[in-house]
N, C-alpha and C positions, 0 to 999 in steps of 0.2 A: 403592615400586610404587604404580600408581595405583589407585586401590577402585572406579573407574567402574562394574567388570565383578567379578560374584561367580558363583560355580560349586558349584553341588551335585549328588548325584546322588541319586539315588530307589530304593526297593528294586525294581525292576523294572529298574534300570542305567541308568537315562535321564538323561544329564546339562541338567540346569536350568541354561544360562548368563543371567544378567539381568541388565541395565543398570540401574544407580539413579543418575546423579549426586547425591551428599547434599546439594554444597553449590550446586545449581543448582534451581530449580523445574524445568525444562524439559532432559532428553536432548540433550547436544550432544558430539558427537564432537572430542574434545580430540587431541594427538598422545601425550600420555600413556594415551589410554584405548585408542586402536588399537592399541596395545602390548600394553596387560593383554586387552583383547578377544582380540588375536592370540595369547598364551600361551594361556588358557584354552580356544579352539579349539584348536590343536594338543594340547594335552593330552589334553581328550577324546576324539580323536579315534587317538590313538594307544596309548591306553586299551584293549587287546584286551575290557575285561569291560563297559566299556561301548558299550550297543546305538543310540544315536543321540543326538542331540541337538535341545534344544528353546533356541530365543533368545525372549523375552519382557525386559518392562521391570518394573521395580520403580512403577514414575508410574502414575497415568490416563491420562497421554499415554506413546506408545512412543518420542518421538524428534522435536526440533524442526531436525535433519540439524546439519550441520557447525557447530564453532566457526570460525565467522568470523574471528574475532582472532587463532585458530589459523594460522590462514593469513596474515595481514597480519603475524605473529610473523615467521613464517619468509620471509617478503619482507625484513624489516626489519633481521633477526638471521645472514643467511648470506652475509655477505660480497658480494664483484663479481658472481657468478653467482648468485642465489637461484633462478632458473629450474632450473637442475640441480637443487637440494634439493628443488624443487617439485615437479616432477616425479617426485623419487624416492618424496616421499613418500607423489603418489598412486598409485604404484606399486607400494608397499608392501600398501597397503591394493586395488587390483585384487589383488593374488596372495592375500591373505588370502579374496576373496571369493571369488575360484577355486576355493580351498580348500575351504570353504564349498560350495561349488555341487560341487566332484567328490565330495567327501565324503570326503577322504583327503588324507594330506599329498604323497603320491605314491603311484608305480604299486607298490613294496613294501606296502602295505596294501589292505585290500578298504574297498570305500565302503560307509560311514554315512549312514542318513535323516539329515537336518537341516531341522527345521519350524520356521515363523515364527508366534510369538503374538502379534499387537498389535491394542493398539485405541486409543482418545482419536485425537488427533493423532498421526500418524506422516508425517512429510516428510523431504525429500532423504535425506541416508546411509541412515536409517531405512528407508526405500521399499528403497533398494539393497540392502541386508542381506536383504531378506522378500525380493529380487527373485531373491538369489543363493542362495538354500533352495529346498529339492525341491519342500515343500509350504505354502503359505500359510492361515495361520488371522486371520480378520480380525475385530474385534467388530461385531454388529448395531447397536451402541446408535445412538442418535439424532448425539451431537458425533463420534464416528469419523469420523476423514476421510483418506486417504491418495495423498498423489501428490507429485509431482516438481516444487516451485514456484522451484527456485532461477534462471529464466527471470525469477522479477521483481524480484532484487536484482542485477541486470548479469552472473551466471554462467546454465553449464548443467550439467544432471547429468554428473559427470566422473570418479562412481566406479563405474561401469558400468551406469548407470541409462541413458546415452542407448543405448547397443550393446546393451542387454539389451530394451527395450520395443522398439526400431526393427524387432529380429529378431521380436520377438514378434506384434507388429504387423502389421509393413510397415511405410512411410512415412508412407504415409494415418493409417492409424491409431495412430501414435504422434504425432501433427500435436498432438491436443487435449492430451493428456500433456505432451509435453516442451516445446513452443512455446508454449502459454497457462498455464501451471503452474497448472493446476486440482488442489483437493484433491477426491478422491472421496467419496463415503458410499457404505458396504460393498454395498450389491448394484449400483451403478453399477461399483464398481471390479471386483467378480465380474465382470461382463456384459461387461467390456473385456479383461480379461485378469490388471488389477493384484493381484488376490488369487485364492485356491480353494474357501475356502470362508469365510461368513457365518456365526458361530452368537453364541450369547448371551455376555458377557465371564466370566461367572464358568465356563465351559464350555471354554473355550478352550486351555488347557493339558491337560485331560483329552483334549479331541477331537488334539488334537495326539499326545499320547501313544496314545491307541489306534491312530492311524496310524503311528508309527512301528514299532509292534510288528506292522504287517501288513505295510509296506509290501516291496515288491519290488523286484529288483534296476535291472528294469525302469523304476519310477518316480523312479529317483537316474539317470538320464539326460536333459538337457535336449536339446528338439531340437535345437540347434546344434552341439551334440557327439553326434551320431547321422550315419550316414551318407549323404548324396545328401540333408542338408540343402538347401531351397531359399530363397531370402528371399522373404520373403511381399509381392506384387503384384508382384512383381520386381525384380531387382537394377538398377540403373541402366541398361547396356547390352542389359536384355529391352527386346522391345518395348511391357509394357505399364508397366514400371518406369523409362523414357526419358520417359514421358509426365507420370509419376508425378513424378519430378525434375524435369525442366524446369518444371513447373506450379508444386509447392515453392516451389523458385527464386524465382520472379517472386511469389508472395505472398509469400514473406519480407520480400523488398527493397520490394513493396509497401506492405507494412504495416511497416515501420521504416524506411523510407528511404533505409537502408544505413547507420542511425546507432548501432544496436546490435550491436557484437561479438562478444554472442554469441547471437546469434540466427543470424548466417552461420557462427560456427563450431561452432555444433552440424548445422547442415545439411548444414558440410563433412565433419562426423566422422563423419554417418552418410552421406553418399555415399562417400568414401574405407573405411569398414570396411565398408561392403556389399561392396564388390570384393575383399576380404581374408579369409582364416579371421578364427576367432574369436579366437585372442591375441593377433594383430596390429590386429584392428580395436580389444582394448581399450587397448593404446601408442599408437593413432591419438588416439582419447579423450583418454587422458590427454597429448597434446603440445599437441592444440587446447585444451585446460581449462587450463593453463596458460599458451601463449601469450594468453589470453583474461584469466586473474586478471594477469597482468605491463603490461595496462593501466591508463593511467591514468584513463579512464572508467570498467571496472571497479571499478579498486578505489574508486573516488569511489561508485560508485553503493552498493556492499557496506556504507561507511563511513555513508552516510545512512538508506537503507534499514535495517539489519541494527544497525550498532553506536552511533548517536546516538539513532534513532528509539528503539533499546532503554531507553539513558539516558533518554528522556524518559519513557517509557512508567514506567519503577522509580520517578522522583521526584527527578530531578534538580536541579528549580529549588525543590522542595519545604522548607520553611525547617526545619530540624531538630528543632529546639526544641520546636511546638507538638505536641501531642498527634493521634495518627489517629482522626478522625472516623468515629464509629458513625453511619454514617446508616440510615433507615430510611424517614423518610416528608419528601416533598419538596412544594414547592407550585407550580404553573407559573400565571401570569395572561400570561392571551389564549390565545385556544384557538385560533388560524388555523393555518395550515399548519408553521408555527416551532413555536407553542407543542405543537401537537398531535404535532409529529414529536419533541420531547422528552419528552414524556412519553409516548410510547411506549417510545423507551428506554431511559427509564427504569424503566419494567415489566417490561421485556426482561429487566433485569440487578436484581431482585429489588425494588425501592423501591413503597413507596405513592405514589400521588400525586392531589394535590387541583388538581382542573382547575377555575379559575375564569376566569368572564369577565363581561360587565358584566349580563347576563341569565340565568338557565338554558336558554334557548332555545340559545343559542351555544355555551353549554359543553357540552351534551347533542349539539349539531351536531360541537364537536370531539372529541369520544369518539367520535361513530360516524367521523370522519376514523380517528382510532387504531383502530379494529374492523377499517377498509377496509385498515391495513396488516397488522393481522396476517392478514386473508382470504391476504393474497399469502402470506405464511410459512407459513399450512395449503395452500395450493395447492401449495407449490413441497416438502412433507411438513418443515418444519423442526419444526413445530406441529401438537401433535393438534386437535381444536375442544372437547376437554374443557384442555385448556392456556391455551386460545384464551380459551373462557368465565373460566378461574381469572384470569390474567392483566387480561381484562377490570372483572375485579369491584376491582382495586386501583386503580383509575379513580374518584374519588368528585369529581360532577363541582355544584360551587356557583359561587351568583351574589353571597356577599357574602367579604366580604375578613376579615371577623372570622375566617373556619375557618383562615387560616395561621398563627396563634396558637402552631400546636403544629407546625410544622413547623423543622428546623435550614436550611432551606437554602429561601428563597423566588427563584424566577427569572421577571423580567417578561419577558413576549413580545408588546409590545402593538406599533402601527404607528409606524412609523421619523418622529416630533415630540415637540418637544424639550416642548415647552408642554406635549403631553400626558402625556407621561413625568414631569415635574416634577408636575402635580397627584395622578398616579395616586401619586409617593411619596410626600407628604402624606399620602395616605388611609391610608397600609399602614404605613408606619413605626409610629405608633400600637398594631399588636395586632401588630409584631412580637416573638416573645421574645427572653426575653434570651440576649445572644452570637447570635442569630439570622445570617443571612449574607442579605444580597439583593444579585441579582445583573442583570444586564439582557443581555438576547441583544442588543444595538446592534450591528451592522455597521458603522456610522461615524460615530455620535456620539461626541464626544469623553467619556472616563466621566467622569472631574475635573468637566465641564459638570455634565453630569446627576447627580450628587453634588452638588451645589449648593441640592438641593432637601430636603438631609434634614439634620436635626440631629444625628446622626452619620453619617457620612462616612466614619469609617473601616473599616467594614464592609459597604464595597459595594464590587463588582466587574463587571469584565466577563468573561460568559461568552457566547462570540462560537462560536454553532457554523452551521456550514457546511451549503447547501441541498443534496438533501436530508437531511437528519438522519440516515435510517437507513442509508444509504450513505456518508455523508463520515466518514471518522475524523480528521481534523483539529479539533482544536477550541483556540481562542486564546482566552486569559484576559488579560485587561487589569487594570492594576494603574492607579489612581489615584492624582493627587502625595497622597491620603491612606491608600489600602489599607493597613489592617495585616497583618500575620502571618498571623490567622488566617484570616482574609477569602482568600489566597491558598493555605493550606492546606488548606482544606471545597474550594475549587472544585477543587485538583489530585486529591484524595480522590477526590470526586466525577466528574469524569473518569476517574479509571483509575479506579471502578465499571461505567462504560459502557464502559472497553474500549476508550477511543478515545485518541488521539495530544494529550498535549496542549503547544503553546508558551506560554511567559510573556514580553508585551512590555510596554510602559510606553505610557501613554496618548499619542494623537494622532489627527488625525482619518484615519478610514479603517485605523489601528492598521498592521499591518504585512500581508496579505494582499490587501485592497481597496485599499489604500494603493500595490500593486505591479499590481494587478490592471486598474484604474482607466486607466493609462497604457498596456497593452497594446490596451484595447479601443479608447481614444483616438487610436491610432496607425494602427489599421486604419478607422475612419473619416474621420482626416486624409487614408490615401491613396486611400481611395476618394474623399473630394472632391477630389483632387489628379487623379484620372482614371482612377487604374490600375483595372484591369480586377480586377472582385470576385474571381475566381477566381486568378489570381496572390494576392492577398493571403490568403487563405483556405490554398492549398495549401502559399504557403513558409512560411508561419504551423505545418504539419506537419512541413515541411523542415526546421526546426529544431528539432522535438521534440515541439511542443505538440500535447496530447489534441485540442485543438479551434482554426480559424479565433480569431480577436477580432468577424468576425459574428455567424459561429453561436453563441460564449458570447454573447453580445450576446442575441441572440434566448432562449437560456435562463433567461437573466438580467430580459429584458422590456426595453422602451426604453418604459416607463412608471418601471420604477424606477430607471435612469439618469436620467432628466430629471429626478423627485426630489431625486437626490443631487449632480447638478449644481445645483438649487433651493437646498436645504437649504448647501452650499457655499459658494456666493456668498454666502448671505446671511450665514456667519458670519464666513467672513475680509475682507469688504465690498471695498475699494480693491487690497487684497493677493489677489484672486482672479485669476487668470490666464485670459484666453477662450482656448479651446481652438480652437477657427472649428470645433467639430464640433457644436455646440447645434442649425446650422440643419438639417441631416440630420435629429437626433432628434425636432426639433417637426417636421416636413417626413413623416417615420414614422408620426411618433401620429394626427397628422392625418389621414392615410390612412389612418388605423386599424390598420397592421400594426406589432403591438407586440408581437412573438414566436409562442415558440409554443403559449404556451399559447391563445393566439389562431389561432392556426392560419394567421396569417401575419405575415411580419418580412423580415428580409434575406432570408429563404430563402423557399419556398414548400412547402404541408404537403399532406397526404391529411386526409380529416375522421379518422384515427385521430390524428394528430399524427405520425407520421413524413415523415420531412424528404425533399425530392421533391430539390427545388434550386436555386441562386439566383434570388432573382426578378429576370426580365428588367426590369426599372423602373426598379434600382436604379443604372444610367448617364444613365436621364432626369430624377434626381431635381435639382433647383433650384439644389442647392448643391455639385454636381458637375463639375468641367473637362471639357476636352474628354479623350480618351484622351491619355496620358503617356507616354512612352518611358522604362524605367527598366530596370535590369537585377537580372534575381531575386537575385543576393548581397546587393544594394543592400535589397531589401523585406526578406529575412531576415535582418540584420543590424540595422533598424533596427525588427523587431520582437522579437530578440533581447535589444540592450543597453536602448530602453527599460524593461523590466522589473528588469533584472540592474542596472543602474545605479539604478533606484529602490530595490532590494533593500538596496545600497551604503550609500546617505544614511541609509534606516533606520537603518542598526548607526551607522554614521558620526554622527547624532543620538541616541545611544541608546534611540529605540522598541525595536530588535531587541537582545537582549540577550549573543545570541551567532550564529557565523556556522551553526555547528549545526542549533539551533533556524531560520534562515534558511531553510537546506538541505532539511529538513526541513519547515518550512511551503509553504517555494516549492511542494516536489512532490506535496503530499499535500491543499495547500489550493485550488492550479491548475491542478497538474500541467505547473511551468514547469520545462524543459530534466531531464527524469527520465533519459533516457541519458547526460547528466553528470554526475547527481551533486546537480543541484540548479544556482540561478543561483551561488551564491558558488565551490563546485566547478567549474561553466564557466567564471568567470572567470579561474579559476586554472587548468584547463586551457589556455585561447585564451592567456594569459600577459600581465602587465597591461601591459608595454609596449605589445605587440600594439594592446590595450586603448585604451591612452590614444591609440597612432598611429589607430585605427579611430574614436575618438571627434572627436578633431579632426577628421577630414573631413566626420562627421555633423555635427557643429557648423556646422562651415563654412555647410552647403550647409543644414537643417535647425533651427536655434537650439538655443537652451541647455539645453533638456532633455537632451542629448545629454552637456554637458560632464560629464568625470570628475569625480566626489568627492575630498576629497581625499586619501582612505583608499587610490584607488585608484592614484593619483599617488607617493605614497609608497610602496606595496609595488613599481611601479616603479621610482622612483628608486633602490632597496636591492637590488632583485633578489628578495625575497620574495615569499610567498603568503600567504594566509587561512589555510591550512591548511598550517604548515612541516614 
């Protein structure tokens, strides 16, 4: 039997049910554990001496929701039909939560309070459980956060979390909930509906239990199961709840394109159960959660998001061998917006750090940069300003390089020149200690290069983290043909310190993100000089998934630091460089001075706050532009699709990428390329590589050889295979 779920009761007859998994840090609903969950409730509850029940977690956290694997288990393991098992199983668990919410096993026994105690983290099942209890107890503390985020691994809540907040709600108000999978902090989720009450953690089982011993019969009735129930702003066919759906509707499809599954079929599960009672609406539920996991986008997206990114996050490229790294105090040189955005979180997540740069004047400018971020974290209350100050004071900010002496882990963050980078490790290597690790934030120096400057080599590495810092969880570690062991050790360490996503690839220029990144923005400049109208290229650029146009990252990114890196390029592969015909655009840009946005103007046009107005009209008059082009949108989406997903290809196919995984994963988390697939390798293997190579050749054809397939990909055609068998 499973030990998920332990059960006591207390002299006052209160049974304590609590979730601990031992051999998990993190609360996940396993098919073993909804089993012992669902004994232990039926026991209690049929228990004449005892008076109610309290569910709480054994964790700081209450619940990180479903085992994912759980589910890919029984896709894998049940024969010709898995949809049937699937569905049974979530069906199992709506009846348990029935149970739960009537407070009885049936109409032969009288109903039981049952109250929810959680705090830390509590997401999806978790949320459902607190959802399907009388009374809600949720912790005050600061990291409590509770909501329904399974919207951003390709599902939606399917165990009665979307029929339970939608009734709760309405539409409207279950829009933020279930559609944007926001986690709450406890008096947001009070003020919406998701909890009942707020008290202190150590508080929370006491406050529970005095309410069970008051509560009334009255308070074990949810309005749904009360009579002349009405759904809140109205059911679809009221007239204010007609307005309310069709509105829905069209922002859904708006805002996905119609390329997420389940984002329509949760929309559909609460229009179809608005029109039905309540035990019908939750079989409506669970047919759409299912028909929704039985995709192959789905399940692609669950597998990157949820069960790779996990492996990467535990230390999967991590070499077994070396020892884990006590870090403690770290050193950053250059304090500009890189340097200053890592060492902030690196303060975040408990480290000292020595901020140096070539003056105190600069280092003292990049600390109050790190002040100005955590102002936003006391703004937004993440941070008190006595946190703010302590945090601050781990800041110790110098202008000579002798103080990294005492540091295990030194990271350069100076400006993207190779010249400058080589003298700066001359000066440092010097007063590094010993075993020390230095590391360089380079974006697209090759690290092998810049290891070239130091008399050993093999303890330098690339830590490649993504703008801006306290937002990107992506971060790429680059391994040089000399990294050793350890060198790759300190920085995975060091990473999951910060909390953030890390991939390991092998040296090359542009490494594997910029490397894929480079050719999307290239592609939407090519067809703006070819004529097409910016706006086609910008929107089917969303049509196929991407968080943003190849303009508008363009302008994020600055068309000062592309013309750099197209500088810096040329100059190193000399004869071997390829023109791209899109240079004259960018010098054509700068010239005109619109070099994004931090300029406040670029391909787009701004407000002096910097938010983005809309294309600038200029950009059809610009010099190296055709006349307007006749093209057809599958034709634009396609060929801003597979350049990326085919550059993705040659990576692995050259070994820079070291797995299709990590791919998956970096694609979506470093650019946010094709996230409703799965990632590019997962699209690929969805569209099917035949497909693939037929779609490639005609881009060839008509477009050159950027387009021609790999040979990685030619091959899983020829076989009938995938990336992922």
């Amino acid at each position: 039997m499973c030990s998920d779920f332990t059960k006591e009761v207390d002299k006052d007859n209160i049974a304590l049910i609590t979730w601990n998994c031992l051999d998990k840090s993190m609360n996940t609903m396993s098919e073993g554990g909804l089993k012992a969950f669902q004994k232990l409730v039926v026991e209690a509850l049929s228990d004449d001496e005892i008076k109610g029940i309290i569910i709480t977690s054994g964790k700081a956290d209450f619940s990180g929701g479903m085992d994912l694997s759980t589910l890919e288990g029984l896709k894998r393991n049940s024969g010709p039909n898995p949809a049937s098992k699937i569905f049974e199983y979530i069906m199992e668990g709506h009846r348990l939560l029935r149970i739960i919410e009537l407070g009885k096993i049936d109409d032969t026994y009288k109903s039981k309070p049952v109250a929810f105690a959680g705090g830390g983290i509590c997401a999806g099942i978790g949320t459902e459980i607190g959802l399907a209890c009388h009374r809600r107890f949720f912790s005050g503390s600061k990291r409590s956060k509770i909501g329904l985020p399974e919207i951003l691994v390709g599902l939606f809540p399917g165990l009665g979390g979307t029929t339970r907040v939608a009734r709760m709600m309405g539409l409207m108000g279950a829009s933020s909930v279930l559609l944007e999978g926001k986690l709450f902090a406890g008096d947001k989720a009070k003020s919406i509906g998701l909890v009942d009450e707020v008290v202190a953690e150590h508080e929370l089982i006491q406050k529970a239990k005095n309410w069970i011993l008051s509560a009334s019969p009255e308070d074990l009735i949810k309005p749904w199961d009360q009579k002349g129930f009405k759904f809140p702003g109205g059911a679809p066919y009221h007239p204010g709840g007609f307005m309310s759906f069709v509105g829905a509707s069209a922002l859904v499809n708006g805002k996905t394109k119609g390329l997420y599954a389940s984002a329509k079929a949760l929309l559909s599960s609460i229009y179809e159960g608005a029109l039905v009672d309540f035990e019908s609406a939750l079989k409506i539920e669970a047919r759409w959660f299912t028909k929704v996991l039985m995709t192959d986008t789905c399940t692609n997206m669950a597998r990157t998001l949820f069960l790779n990114k996990s492996a990467l996050e535990k230390g999967k490229q991590r070499p077994p061998a070396v020892e884990e790294t006590n870090l403690k105090q770290i050193s950053v040189i250059g304090s500009g917006m890189m340097g200053s955005g890592i060492a902030c979180a690196s303060i975040m997540n408990g480290l000292e750090v020595l901020l140096i740069d070539q003056n105190i004047e600069a280092a003292e400018a990049g600390k109050a940069k790190i002040e100005t971020l955590l102002n936003e974290s006391v703004k937004r209350k993440k941070l008190s300003e006595e946190e703010k100050t302590k945090l601050l004071g781990n800041v110790k900010t110098f202008s000579s390089l002798e103080k990294i002496s005492g540091s295990d882990l030194v990271i350069e963050a100076v400006f993207e020149d190779l010249e400058l980078k080589h003298s700066l490790y001359k000066k440092i290597e010097p007063y590094l200690k010993k075993n020390a690790i230095l590391a360089s934030n380079t974006s697209t120096l090759p690290i092998t290069k810049l290891s070239e400057a130091l008399q050993d080599s093999t303890r330098f590495i690339g830590i490649h983290f993504f703008s801006p810092v306290e937002k990107m969880n992506l971060v790429e570690i680059i391994k040089s043909k000399q990294s050793n062991e350890k060198s790759l050790a300190v920085a995975l360490d060091y990473v999951g310190l910060l909390k953030k996503t890390p991939i390991v690839v092998n040296d090359s220029r542009g490494f594997y993100a910029n490397r894929c990144i480079i050719p999307y923005i290239n592609e939407g400049l090519r067809m703006l000089s070819e004529g097409i109208e910016p706006a086609l290229i910008e929107n089917s650029a969303k049509h196929v998934g991407m968080p943003v146009g190849p303009l508008q990252l363009l302008d994020e990114l600055s068309v000062s630091l592309a013309l750099n890196v197209a500088k810096e390029t040329k100059e190193a592969l000399g004869n071997e460089y390829e023109e791209t015909g899109t240079e004259s655009i960018l010098l054509e840009m700068s010239q005109k001075n619109r070099l994004g946005r931090k300029e406040l103007a670029g391909f787009y046009e701004y407000d002096d706050k910097g938010r983005r107005l809309k294309l600038w009209e200029g950009l059809r008059n610009l010099n190296g532009v055709s006349k307007p082009a006749n093209i057809s949108t599958e034709t634009v989406k396609n060929r801003l699709a597979y350049v990326q997903a085919l550059e993705a290809a040659r990576a692995l196919e050259e070994n820079i990428l070291l797995s299709v995984e990590e791919g998956d994963v970096g694609g979506i988390l470093g650019w946010g390329c094709l996230i409703w697939a799965g990632g590019p390798f997962s699209w690929l293997d969805h569209v099917g590589h035949e497909n693939v190579v037929a779609e490639c050749q005609k881009l060839f054809d008509q477009y050159g050889a950027r387009f021609s397939p790999p040979k990685v990909i030619k091959e899983l055609a020829g076989n009938g295979r995938k990336f992922y068998n």
